[in-house]
C-alpha positions in Angstrom: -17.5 5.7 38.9 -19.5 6.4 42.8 -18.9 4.8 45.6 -22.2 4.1 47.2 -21.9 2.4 51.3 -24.8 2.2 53.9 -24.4 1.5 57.5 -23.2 -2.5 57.8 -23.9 -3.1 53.9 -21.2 -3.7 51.4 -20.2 -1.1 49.1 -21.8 -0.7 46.0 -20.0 0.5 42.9 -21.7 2.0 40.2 -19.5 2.3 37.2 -20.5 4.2 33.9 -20.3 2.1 30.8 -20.8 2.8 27.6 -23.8 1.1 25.7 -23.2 -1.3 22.9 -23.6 1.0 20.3 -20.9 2.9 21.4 -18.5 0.0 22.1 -19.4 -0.8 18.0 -19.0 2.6 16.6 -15.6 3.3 18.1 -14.6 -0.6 16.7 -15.5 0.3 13.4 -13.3 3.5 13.1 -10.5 0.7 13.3 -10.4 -0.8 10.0 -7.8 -2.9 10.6 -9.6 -4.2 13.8 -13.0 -4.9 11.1 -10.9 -6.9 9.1 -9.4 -9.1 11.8 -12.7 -9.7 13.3 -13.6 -10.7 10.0 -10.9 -12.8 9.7 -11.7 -14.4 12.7 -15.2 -15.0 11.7 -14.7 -16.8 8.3 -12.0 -19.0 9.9 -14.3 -20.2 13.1 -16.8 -20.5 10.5 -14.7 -22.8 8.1 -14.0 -25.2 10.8 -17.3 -25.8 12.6 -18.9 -26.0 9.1 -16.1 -28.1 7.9 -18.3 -31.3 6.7 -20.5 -29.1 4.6 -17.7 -27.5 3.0 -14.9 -30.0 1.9 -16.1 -32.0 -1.0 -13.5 -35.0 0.3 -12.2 -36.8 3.0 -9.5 -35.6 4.6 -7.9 -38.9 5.2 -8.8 -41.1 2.2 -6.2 -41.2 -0.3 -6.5 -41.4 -4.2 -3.0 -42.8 -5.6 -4.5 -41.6 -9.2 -4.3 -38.1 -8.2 -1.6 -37.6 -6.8 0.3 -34.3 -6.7 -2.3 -32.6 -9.2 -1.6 -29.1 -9.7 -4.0 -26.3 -8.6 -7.0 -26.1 -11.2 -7.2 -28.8 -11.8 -10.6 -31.0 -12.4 -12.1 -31.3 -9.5 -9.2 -30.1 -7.1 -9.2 -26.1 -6.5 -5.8 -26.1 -4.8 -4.7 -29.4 -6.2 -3.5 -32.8 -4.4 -1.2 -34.1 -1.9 1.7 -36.6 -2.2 -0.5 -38.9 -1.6 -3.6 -37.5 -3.8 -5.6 -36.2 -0.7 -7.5 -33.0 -2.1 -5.4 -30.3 -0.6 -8.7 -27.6 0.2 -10.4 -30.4 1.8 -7.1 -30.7 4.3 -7.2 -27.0 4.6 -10.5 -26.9 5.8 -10.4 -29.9 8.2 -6.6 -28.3 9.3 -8.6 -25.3 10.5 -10.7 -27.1 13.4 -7.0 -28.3 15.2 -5.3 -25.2 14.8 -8.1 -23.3 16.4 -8.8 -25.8 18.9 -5.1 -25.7 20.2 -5.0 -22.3 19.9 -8.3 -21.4 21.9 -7.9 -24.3 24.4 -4.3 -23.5 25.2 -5.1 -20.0 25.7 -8.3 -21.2 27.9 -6.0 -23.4 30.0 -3.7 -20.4 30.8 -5.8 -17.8 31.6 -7.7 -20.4 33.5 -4.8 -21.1 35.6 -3.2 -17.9 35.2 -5.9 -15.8 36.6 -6.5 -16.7 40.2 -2.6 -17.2 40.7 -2.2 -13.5 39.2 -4.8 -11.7 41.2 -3.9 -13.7 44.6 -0.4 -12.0 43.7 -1.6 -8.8 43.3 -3.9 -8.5 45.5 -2.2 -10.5 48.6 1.9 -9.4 47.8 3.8 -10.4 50.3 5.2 -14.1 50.3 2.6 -15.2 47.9 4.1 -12.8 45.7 7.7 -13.3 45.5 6.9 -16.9 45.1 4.7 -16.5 42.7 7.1 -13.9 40.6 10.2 -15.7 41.3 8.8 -19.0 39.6 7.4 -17.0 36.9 10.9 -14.9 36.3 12.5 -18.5 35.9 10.3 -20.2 33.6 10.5 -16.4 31.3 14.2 -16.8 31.2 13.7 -19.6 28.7 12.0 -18.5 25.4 8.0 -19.2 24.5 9.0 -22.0 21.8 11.3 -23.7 23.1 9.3 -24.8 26.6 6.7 -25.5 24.4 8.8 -28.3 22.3 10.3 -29.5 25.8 7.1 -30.0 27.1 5.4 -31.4 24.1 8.7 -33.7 23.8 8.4 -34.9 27.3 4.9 -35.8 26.9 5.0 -37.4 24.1 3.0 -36.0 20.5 -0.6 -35.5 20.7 -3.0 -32.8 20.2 -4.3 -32.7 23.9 -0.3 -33.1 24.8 0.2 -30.1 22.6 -2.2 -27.7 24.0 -1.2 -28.7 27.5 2.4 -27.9 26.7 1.6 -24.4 24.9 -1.0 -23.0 27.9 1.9 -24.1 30.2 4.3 -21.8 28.0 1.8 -19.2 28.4 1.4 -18.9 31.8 4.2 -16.7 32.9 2.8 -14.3 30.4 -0.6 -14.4 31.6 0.2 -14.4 35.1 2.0 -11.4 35.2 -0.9 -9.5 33.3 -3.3 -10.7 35.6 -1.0 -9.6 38.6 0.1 -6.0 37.4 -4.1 -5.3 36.9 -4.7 -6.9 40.4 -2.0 -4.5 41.7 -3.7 -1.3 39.8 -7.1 -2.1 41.0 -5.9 -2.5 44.8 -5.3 1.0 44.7 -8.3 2.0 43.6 -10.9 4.0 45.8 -13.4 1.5 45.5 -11.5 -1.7 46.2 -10.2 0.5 49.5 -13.4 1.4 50.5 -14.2 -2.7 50.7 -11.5 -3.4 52.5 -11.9 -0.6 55.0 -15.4 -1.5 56.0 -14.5 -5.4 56.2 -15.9 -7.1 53.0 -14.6 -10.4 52.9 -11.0 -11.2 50.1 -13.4 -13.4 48.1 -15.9 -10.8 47.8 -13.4 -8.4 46.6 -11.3 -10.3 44.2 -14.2 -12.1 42.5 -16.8 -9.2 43.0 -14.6 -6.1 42.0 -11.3 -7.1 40.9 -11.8 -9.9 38.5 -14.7 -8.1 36.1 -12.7 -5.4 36.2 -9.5 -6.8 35.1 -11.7 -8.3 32.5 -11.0 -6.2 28.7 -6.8 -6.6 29.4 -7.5 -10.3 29.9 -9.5 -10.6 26.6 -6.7 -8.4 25.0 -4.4 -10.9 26.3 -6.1 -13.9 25.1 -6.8 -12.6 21.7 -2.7 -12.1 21.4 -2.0 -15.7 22.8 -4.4 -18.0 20.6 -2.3 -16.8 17.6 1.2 -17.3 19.5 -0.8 -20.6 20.0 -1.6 -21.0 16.8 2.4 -20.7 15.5 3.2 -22.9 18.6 1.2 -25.7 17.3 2.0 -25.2 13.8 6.2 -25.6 15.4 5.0 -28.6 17.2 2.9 -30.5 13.8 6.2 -29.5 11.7 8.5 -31.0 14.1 6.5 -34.0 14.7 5.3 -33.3 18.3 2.0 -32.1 17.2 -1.0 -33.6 15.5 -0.7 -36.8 14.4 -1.0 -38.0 10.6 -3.4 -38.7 9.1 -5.7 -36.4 11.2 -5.2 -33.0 8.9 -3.3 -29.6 10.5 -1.5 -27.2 9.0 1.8 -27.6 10.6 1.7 -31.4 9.9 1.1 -30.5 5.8 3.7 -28.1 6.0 6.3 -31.2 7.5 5.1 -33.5 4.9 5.6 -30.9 1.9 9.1 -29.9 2.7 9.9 -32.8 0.2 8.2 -31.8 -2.7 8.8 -28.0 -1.8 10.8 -27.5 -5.3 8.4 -28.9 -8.0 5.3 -28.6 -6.4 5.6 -25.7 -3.9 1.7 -25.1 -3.8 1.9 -27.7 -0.9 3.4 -25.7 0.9 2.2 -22.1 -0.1 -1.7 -23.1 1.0 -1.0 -23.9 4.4 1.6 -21.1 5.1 -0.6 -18.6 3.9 -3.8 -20.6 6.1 -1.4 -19.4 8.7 -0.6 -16.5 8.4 -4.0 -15.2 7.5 -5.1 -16.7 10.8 -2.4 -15.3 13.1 -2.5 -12.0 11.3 -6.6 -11.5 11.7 -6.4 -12.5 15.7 -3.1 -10.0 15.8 -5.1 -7.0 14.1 -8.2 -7.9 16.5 -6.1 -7.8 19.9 -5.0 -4.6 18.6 -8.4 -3.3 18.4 -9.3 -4.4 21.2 -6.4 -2.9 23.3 -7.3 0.7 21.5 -11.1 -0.2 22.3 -10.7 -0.6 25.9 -7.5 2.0 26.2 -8.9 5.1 28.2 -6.6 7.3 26.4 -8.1 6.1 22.8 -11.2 7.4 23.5 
C-alpha cells in the first residue's frame, strides 16, 4: 500500500490487489469452500427457476393422493397430508427461505454498518452508547429475540425478516465497529485526517471498501443463522403462512405424521441443512480467502 499526497489535494491510496485469477485459484485449493459455493448456486438456482421446475402447484391439493410414499407414480419424494406433491413444496420452500435469509441479513448490515463505523471511527459518547445498547440486546440469546419480535409483530414473512435482521444487528454492529477501529489506525486513514479531508470522505472513501471482505464474511455466516431463524419461526407458527410453501412450516405440519410417514419430515430437514451447511462452508472460505495470514 503507498500513500501518495500533493500540496492541498487529498491523499491518494494506492493499494495492491490481487487480480481475479488469483482471488479464484487460492478459492479453489479450498474444497470445502467449492462445494459450498456450489451449494449456494444450485439452491439460488432452484428458487428463481422454481416454475420451470416443479411439475405442481404448491398450493393445490389432491385428496386422492394423499400421503403417497416416495416413488411413487408421478411423485419423486411423495405427497403431503393433504396430497400436495412434496418436491414441488421443496422447490417453491426454497424462494422464502432464501429470501428471509438474504433480506434479513441485507437489513442488518444495512443498518448495522453506518452505526458500526460512526462507533469506530468517532468513539467517544457515540460509542458507549452505541456499545452499551448493543451489550444489552447480546445478553439475550439470537433465537429467542427473534421469536419475541416476530410474536410482537404478529406472523408474516416480511414480519419475520424484520424481526431476524433486528436479532442480527448487535452481531453485525460490533464487526463493523472493531474494523472501523483497526482501520483508524492505519497510516493512510491518519494521513487524511492530518491534512483535513473531510469524516464523510474518510469513512465512505477509505474505511467502508476497506472493511468490505469481513462484512461479506459476515453476511455469508448470518443468511444461514437466518435461514434456521426462519425455519424456528415457520415451525412455531410465527413465520410463513400456510398455504404459501417453506420449509419450517412443512416441518410444523409433519410433526403429526412423523411416525408412519417420516419422509415428511426428512425432505425438508435435510433442504435445510444442506442449505445452511453450503453458506457455512462458503463463509469459511471466504474468511481464509481474505485472511492475510492464509495467504
Amino acid at each position: 500500500m503507498t500513500i501518495a499526497t500533493l500540496p492541498g489535494a487529498e491523499p491518494t491510496i494506492a493499494l495492491t490487489q490481487p487480480s481475479r485469477q488469483g482471488w479464484w485459484r487460492r478459492f479453489r485449493r479450498r474444497p470445502p469452500a467449492v462445494i459450498g459455493l456450489a451449494g449456494v448456486v444450485i439452491v439460488v438456482l432452484v428458487a428463481l427457476l422454481a416454475p420451470l421446475l416443479a411439475h405442481y402447484s404448491p398450493t393445490v391439493s389432491q385428496f386422492g393422493q394423499v400421503l403417497r410414499a416416495p416413488l411413487s407414480p408421478g411423485h419423486i419424494l411423495g405427497t403431503d397430508e393433504l396430497g400436495r406433491d412434496e418436491l414441488s413444496r421443496l422447490i417453491y420452500g426454497s424462494q422464502s427461505t432464501l429470501e428471509v435469509g438474504v433480506l434479513a441479513t441485507l437489513l442488518a448490515m444495512v443498518v448495522a454498518i453506518p452505526i458500526g463505523i460512526a462507533s469506530g471511527y468517532y468513539r467517544g459518547p457515540i460509542d458507549m452508547v452505541a456499545m452499551r445498547i448493543t451489550d444489552v440486546v447480546l445478553a439475550f440469546p439470537f433465537l429467542l429475540i427473534a421469536v419475541g419480535l416476530a410474536a410482537i409483530f404478529g406472523p408474516s414473512l416480511q414480519n419475520i425478516i424484520v424481526a431476524l435482521g433486528v436479532a442480527q444487528l448487535p452481531g453485525s454492529i460490533r464487526i463493523a465497529r472493531a474494523e472501523a477501529m483497526a482501520l483508524r489506525e492505519q497510516d493512510f486513514v491518519q494521513a487524511a485526517i492530518v491534512t483535513g479531508v473531510r469524516d464523510r470522505v474518510i469513512l465512505f472513501r477509505h474505511l467502508f471498501p476497506n472493511m468490505l471482505s469481513p462484512l461479506l464474511v459476515q453476511a455469508s455466516v448470518s443468511i444461514p443463522a437466518a435461514i434456521l431463524g426462519s425455519a424456528l419461526l415457520s415451525y412455531l407458527g410465527l413465520g410463513v403462512q400456510p398455504p404459501t410453501p417453506s420449509w419450517g412450516n412443512m416441518l410444523a405440519s409433519a410433526q403429526t405424521y412423523l411416525y408412519n410417514d417420516p419422509w415428511i419430515a426428512i425432505f425438508p430437514g435435510i433442504a435445510i441443512f444442506l442449505t445452511t451447511l453450503s453458506f457455512n462452508l462458503l463463509g469459511d472460505g471466504l474468511r481464509d480467502l481474505f485472511d492475510p495470514s492464509m495467504r
